[in-house]
C-alpha positions in Angstrom: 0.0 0.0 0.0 2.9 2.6 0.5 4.2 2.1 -2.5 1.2 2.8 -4.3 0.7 5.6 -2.2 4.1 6.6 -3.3 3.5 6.3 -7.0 0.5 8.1 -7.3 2.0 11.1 -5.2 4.6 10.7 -7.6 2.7 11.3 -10.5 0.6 14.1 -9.2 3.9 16.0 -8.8 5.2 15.2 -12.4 1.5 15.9 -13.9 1.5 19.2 -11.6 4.5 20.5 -12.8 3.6 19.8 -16.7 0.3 22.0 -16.3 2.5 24.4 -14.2 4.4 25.6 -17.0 1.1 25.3 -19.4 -0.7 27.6 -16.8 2.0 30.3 -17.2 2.2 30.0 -21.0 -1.4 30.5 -20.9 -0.8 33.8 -18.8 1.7 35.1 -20.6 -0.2 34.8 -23.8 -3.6 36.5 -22.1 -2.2 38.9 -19.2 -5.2 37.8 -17.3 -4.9 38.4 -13.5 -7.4 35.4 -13.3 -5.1 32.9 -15.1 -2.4 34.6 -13.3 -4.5 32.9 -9.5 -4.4 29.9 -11.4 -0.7 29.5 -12.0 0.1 31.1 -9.0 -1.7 28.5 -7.1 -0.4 25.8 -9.5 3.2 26.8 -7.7 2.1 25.7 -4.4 0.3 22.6 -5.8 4.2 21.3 -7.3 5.8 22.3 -3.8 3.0 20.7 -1.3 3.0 17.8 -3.6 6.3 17.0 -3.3 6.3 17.5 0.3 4.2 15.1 0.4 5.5 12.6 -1.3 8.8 13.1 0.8 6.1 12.7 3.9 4.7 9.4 2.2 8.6 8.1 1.5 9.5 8.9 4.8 6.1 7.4 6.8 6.8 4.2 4.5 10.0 3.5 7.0 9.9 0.9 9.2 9.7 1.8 13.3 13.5 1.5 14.7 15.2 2.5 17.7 14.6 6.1 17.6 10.7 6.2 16.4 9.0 3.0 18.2 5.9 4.0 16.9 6.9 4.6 13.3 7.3 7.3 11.4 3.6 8.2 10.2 2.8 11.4 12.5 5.2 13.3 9.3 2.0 12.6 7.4 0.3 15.4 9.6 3.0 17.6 9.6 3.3 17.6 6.0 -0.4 18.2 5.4 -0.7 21.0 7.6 2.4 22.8 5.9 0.5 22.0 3.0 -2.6 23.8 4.4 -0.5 26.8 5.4 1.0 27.1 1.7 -2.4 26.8 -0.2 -3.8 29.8 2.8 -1.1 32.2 1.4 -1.5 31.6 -1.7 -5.0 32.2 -1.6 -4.0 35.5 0.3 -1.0 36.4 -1.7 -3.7 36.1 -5.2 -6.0 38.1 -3.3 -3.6 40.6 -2.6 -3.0 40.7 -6.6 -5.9 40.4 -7.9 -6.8 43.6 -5.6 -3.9 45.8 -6.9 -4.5 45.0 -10.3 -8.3 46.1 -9.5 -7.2 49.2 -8.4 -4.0 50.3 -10.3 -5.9 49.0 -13.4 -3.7 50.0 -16.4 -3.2 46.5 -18.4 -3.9 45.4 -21.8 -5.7 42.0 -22.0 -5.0 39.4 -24.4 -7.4 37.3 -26.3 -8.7 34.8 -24.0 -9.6 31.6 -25.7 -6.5 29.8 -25.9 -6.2 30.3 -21.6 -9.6 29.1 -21.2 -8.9 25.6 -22.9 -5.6 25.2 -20.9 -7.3 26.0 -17.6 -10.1 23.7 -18.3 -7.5 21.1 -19.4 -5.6 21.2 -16.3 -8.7 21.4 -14.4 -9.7 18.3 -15.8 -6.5 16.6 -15.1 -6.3 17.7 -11.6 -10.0 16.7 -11.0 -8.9 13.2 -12.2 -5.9 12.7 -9.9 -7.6 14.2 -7.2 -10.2 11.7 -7.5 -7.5 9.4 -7.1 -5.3 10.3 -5.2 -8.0 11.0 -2.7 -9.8 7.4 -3.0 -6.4 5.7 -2.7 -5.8 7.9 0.8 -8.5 7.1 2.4 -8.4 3.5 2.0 -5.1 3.2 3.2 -5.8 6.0 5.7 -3.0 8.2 4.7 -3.9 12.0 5.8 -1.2 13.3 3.4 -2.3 11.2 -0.1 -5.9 12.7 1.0 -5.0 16.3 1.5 -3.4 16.0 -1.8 -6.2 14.9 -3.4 -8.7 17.2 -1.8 -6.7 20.3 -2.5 -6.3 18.7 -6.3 -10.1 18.7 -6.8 -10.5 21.6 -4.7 -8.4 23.1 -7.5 -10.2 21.5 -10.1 -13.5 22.9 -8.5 -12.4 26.6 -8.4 -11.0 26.0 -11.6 -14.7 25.4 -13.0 -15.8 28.8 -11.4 -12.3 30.5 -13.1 -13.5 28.8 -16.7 -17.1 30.4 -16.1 -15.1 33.9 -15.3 -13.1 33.4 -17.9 -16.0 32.5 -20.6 -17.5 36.1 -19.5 -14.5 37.6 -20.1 -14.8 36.1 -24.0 -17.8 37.2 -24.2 -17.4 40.8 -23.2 -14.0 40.7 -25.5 -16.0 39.6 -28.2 -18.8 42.3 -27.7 -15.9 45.1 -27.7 -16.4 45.8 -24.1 -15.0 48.7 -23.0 -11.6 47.9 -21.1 -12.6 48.7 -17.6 -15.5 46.5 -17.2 -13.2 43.5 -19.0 -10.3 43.9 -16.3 -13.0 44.4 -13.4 -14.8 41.5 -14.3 -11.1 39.6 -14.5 -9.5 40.5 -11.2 -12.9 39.4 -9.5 -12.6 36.5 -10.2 -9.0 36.2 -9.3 -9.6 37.3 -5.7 -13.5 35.1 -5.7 -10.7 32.0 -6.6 -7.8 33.4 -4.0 -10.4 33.5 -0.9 -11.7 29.9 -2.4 -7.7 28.6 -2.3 -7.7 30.4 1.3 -10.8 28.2 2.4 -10.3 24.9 0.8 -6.3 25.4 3.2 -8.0 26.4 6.4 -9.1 22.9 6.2 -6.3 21.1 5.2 -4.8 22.7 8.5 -7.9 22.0 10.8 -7.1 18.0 10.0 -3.8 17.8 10.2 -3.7 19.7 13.9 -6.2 17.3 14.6 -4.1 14.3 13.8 -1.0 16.1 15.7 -3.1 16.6 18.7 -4.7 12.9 18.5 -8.1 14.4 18.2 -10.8 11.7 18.7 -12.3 10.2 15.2 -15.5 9.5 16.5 -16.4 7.9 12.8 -13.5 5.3 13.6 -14.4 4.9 17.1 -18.1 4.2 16.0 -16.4 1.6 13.4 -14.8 -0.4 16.2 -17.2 -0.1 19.0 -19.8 -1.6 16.0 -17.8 -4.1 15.1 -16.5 -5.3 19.1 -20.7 -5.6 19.6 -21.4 -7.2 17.0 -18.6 -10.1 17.7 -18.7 -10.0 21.4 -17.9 -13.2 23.1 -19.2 -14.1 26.0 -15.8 -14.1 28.2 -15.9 -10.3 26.9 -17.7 -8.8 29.9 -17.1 -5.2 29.0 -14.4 -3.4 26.7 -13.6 0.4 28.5 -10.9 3.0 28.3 -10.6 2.7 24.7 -7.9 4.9 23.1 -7.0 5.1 19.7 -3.6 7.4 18.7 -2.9 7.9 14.5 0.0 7.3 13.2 0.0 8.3 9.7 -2.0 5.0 8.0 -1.0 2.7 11.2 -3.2 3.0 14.3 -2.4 2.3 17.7 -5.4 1.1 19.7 -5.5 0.6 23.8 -8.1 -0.8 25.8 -9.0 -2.3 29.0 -10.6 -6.0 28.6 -12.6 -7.5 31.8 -12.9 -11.3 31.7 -13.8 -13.5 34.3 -11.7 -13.2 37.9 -10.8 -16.5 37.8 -9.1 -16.5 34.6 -5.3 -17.9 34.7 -2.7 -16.1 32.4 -2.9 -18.7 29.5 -6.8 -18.1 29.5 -6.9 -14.2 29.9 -3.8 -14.3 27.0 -6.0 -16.3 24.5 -9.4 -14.1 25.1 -6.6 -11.0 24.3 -5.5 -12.1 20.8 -9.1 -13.0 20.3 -9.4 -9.4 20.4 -6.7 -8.4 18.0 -7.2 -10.4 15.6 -10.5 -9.5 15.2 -9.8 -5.7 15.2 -7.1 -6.9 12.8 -9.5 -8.4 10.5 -12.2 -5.7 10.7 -9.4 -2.4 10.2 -8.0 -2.2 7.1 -5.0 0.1 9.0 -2.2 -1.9 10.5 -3.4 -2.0 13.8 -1.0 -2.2 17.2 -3.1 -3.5 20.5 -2.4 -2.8 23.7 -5.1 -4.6 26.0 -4.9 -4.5 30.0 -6.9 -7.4 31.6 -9.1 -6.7 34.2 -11.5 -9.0 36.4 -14.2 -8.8 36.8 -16.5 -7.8 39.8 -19.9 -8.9 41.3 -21.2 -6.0 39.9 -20.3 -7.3 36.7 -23.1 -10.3 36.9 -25.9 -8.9 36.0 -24.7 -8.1 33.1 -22.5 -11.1 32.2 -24.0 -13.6 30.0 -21.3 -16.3 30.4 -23.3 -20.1 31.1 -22.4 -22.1 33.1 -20.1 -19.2 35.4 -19.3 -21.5 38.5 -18.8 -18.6 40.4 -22.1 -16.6 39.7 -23.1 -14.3 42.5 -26.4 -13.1 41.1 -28.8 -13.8 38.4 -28.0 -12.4 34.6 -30.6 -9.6 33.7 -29.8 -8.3 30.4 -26.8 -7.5 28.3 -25.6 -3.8 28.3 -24.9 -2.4 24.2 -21.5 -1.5 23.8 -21.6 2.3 22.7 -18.5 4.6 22.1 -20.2 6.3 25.3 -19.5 3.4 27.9 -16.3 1.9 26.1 -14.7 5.4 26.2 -14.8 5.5 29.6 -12.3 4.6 32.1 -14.7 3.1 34.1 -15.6 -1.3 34.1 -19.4 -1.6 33.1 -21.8 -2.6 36.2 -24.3 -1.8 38.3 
């Protein structure tokens, strides 16, 4: 899986790069501040891209000495420098697509040969977004996804630029006068900046949540599901559940309460029930950490176990595992 991770980063920067130097043809032959956004942003698509595909090489190492649990938390890092480049982008096209408003004073080119390169490359990065973006989050790498949400986020404003761009055309055609032409165009430069600006914000609002181990409740939901709906019946409760990202890998810990009179060899065997099972049902290489604990007489009535020799009170009803009670630090009873 990191390998094709690794490819298909790979490709996203040598595709980006290709329509990089298209875009800036393209502006060089129009003059148009709005196809000017476009290959300014197209700058920070080649650089974040390659960050992360140095990210993806360097998460693809193995854990040693130094880095026990790997070396996947790079995949946030890189995402939220990715986040911060696409923000000043956004910003910095703003910022030109404002003084170019205001200080006016240009001569626009024909536009028709910009607006098939731009929808081009906005096809193009649509398709490796698509992609790249499937690919991330079934292997559950944050930086393959960021790539391939900022390439269709790119692809999305790029749809908006074409429709600025087609009015352009069309006041060009209709011998405009000037000002209204380069009004209409340094609009929608800073309308596409402030979208680059947005679509960042939230590149970096993921990747501080992957830095700070922010709870996924979506995954948490997953595995609570999935420990409910294969319980066995020497699982009296799961609690203290606690799940840290790693790039793709995840490391899980939880608190497993079996019956009191377990020996080791039992309590072991009810563990790697456990993990293989959360193995089998994560497609992210999972590490476990369980602690055993016994259980209590509290714990009867909700213990379904036959047979229990050392019963101190009638079963009355199995409690639902939900990520409220298996969160908890807390053993489940009455």
């Amino acid at each position: 899986m990191d390998q094709q991770n690794i490819r298909l980063q790979a490709w996203a920067v040598l595709l980006g790069a290709l329509l990089l130097a298209a875009k800036f043809i393209a502006y060089f032959y129009t003059n148009s501040s709005s196809i000017l956004t476009d290959a300014l942003e197209s700058i920070i698509n080649v650089v974040a891209g390659a960050l992360g595909l140095y990210s993806l090489i360097l998460a693809a190492r193995p854990k040693d000495e130094n880095h026990p649990y790997g070396h996947g938390k790079v995949e946030f890092i890189s995402a939220g420098v990715e986040g911060t480049l696409i923000v000043l982008a956004g910003i910095l096209i703003i910022g030109q697509g404002s003084y170019r408003l205001f200080a006016g004073n240009y001569q626009l080119q024909p536009i028709d040969l910009g607006l098939y390169i731009t929808a081009f490359a906005g096809a193009v990065n649509y398709f490796l977004g698509h992609l790249a973006e499937k690919q991330g989050k079934k292997t559950h790498s944050l930086a393959l996804v960021a790539s391939g949400q900022h390439l269709k986020s790119d692809a999305y404003s790029t749809l908006g630029l074409i429709l600025g761009l087609i009015l352009i055309m069309v006041l060009q055609y209709q011998a405009a006068d000037s000002f209204w032409i380069q009004l209409t165009d340094n609009i929608v430069a800073i309308l596409f900046g402030g979208l680059i600006a947005y679509t960042g914000y939230h590149i970096i609002r993921k990747s501080l949540a992957g830095i700070m181990d922010e709870l996924d409740y979506e995954l948490v939901h997953k595995i609570v599901q999935d420990l409910q709906d294969n319980r066995k019946e020497n699982w009296i409760d799961v609690h203290n559940l606690r799940i840290i990202k790693y790039g793709s890998d995840l490391h899980i810990d939880c608190h497993l309460s079996v019956p009191w009179y377990f020996d080791i060899r039992e309590g072991h065997d009810e563990v790697e029930a456990l993990e293989e099972l959360l193995r089998e049902k994560l497609s992210s290489p999972v590490e476990l950490f369980v602690h055993l604990d016994a259980c209590r007489p509290s714990s009867c009535p909700l213990c379904s176990k036959k047979d229990c020799p050392k019963r101190r009170s009638k079963f009355e009803g199995q409690l639902a595992w939900t990520a409220d009670n298996i969160l908890l630090n807390k053993m489940h009873g009455r």
